[in-house]
Every structure is written in structure tokens, then in C-alpha cells.
TORKOL-4160 file (C-alpha; in steps of 0.2 Angstrom, whole numbers, padded with zeros to 4 digits, m for minus):
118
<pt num="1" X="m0087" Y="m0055" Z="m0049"/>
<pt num="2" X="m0070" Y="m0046" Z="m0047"/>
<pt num="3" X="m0070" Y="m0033" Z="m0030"/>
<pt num="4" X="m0065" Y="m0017" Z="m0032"/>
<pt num="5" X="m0059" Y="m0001" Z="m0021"/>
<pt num="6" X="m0065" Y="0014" Z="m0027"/>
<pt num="7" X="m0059" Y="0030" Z="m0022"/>
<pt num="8" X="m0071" Y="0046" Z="m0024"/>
<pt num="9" X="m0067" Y="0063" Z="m0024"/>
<pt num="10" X="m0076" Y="0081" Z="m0024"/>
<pt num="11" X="m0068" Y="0097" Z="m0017"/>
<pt num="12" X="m0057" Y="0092" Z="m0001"/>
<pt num="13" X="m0067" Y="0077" Z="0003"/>
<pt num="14" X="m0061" Y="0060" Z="m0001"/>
<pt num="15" X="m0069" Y="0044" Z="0001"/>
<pt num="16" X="m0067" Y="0027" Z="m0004"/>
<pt num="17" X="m0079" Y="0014" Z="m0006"/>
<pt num="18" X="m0079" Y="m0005" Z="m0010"/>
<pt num="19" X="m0090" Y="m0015" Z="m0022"/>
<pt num="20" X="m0092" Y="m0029" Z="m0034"/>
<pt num="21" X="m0093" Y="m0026" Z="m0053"/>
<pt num="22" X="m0090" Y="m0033" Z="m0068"/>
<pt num="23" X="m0076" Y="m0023" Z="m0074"/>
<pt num="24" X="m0066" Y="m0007" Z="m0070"/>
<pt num="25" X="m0077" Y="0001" Z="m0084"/>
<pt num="26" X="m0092" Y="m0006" Z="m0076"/>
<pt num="27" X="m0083" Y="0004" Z="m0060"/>
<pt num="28" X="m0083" Y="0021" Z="m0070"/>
<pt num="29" X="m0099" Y="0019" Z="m0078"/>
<pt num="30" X="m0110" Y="0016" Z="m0063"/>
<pt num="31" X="m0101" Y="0029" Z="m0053"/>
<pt num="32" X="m0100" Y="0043" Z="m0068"/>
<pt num="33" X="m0118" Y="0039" Z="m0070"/>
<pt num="34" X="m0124" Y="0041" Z="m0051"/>
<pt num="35" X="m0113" Y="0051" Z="m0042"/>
<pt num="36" X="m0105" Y="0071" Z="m0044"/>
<pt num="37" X="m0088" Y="0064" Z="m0036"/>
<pt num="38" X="m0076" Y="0060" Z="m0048"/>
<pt num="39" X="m0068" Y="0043" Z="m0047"/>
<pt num="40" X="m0049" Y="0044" Z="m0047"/>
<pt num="41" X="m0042" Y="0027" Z="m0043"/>
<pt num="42" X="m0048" Y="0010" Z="m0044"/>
<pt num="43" X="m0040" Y="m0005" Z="m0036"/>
<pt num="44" X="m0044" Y="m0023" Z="m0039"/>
<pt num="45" X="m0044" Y="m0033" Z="m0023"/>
<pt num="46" X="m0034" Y="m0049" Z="m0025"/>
<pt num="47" X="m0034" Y="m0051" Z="m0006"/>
<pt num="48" X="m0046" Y="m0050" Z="0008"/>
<pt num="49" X="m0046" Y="m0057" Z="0026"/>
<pt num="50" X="m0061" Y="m0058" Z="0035"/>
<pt num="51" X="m0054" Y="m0066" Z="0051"/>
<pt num="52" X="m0055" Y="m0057" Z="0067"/>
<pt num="53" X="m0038" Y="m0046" Z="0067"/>
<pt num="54" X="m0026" Y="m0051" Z="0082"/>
<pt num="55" X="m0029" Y="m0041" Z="0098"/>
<pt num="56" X="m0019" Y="m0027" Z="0102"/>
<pt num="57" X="m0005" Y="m0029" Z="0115"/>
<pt num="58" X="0006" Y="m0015" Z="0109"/>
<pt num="59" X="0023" Y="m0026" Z="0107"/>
<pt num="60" X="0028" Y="m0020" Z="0092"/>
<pt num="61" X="0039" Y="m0004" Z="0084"/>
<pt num="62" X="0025" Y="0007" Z="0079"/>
<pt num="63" X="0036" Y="0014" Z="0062"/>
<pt num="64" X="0051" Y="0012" Z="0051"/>
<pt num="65" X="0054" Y="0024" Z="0036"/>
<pt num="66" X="0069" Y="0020" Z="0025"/>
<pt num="67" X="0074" Y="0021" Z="0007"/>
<pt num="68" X="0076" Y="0010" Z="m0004"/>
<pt num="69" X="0088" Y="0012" Z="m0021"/>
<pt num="70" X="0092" Y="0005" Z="m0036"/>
<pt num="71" X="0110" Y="0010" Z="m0040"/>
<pt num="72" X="0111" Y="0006" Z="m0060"/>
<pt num="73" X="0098" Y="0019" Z="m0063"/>
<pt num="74" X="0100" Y="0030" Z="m0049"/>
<pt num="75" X="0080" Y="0029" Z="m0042"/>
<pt num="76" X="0074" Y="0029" Z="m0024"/>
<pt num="77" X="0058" Y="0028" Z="m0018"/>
<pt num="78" X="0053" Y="0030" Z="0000"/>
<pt num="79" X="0047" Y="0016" Z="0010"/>
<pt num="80" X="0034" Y="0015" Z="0028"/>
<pt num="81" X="0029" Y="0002" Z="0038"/>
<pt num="82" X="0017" Y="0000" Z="0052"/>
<pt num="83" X="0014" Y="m0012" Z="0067"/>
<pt num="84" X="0034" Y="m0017" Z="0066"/>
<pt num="85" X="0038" Y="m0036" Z="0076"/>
<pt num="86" X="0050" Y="m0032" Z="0090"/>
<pt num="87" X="0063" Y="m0045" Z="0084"/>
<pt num="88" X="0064" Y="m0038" Z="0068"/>
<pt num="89" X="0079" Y="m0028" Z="0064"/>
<pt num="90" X="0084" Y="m0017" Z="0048"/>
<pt num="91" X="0093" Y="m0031" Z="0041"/>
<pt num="92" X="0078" Y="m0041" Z="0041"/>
<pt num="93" X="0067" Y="m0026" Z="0033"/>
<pt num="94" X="0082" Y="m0025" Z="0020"/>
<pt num="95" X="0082" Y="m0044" Z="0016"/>
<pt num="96" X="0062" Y="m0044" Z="0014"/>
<pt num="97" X="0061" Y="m0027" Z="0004"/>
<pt num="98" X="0075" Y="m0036" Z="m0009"/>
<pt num="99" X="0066" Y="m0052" Z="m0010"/>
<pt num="100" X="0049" Y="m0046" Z="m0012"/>
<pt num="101" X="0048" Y="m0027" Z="m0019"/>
<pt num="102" X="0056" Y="m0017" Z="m0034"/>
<pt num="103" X="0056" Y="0001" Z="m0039"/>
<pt num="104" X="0047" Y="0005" Z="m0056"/>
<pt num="105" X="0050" Y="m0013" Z="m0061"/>
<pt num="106" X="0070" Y="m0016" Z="m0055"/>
<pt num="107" X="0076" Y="m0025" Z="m0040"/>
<pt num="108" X="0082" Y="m0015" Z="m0025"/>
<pt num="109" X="0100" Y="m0014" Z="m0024"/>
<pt num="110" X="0105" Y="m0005" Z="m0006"/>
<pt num="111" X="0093" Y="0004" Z="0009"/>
<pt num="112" X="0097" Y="0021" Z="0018"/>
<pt num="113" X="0092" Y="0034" Z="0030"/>
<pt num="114" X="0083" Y="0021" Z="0040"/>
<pt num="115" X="0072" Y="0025" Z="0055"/>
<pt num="116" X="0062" Y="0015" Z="0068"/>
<pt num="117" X="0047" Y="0025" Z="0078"/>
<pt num="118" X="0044" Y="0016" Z="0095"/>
């Protein structure tokens, strides 16, 4: 069965919870059946790892915010990253934003107004 992200809300409080159904419809019907939160977003997980995560040593950039563009039709979105390696550089971040992202379905033509965090 498909895993699912369910995030719940009610007033000010948000919460998100995870589960397995049978469908995003299964998703909504058990939630709108037991619950007064309403459901306002639901994520199929394609990816999980359950491996112990690396220990901490704090050698990394801790954020870079940039922009990335597409210049034929003049949209930008805004970009953050956590947890930056200390040998990548905005280049790099640039070559793998091309390469793997795209802005409401076309690629990514330039980056600006980059910023790293320590």
C-alpha cells in the first residue's frame, strides 16, 4: 500500500501525520470521517530512508537562498537549501538546480541574488 503525508489543520494548529492507504481518496475519506481537522495537503511518499542519519559535525554552510529564472517567460521562483557541503560553491548549486529542477514545468535558464548563511 502507497504512503502518504497528510497534513491536518484546524485554527492556528497544523499537524502532519503519515500513514498507509489505499488511495488519496482513501486519505480524505478516513480523515473527513474521523477527525474535525480539515485535510489540506496530501503527499505520496516515493522515497523513504530509514537508515541512521550521519552524525552531526557541523562542517557544512548551514543555508543558501538564490533565485532561480526562466528568462523566455519571465518567472522566478525562490530557492533554500539546508545543511550545504563546505566544498560546494554557487556554481555547483547552479549546475545542479539546471540539471535536476524546472519552474512550472520549464528549465531554468540563469540564478541571482545568491546568498550562503554560515
Amino acid at each position: 500500500m502507497p504512503k502518504y503525508k497528510i497534513q491536518l489543520k484546524q485554527g492556528k494548529r497544523t499537524i502532519v501525520a503519515h500513514g498507509e492507504f489505499k488511495s488519496v481518496q482513501s486519505v480524505l475519506n478516513h480523515y473527513n470521517r474521523i477527525s474535525t481537522m480539515k485535510v489540506s495537503e496530501i503527499s505520496k511518499i516515493e522515497y523513504e530512508d530509514t537508515t541512521t542519519p550521519p552524525v552531526d559535525d557541523f562542517n557544512y554552510r548551514s543555508q543558501f537562498k538564490g533565485i532561480i529564472k526562466n528568462d523566455e517567460n519571465r518567472i522566478s521562483k525562490q530557492v533554500i537549501f539546508n545543511n550545504i557541503k563546505s566544498n560546494i560553491n554557487e556554481q555547483d548549486i547552479y549546475n545542479s538546480c539546471i540539471s535536476n529542477m524546472e519552474i512550472d514545468n520549464h528549465m531554468i535558464d540563469s540564478m541571482s541574488c545568491s546568498l550562503f548563511k554560515k
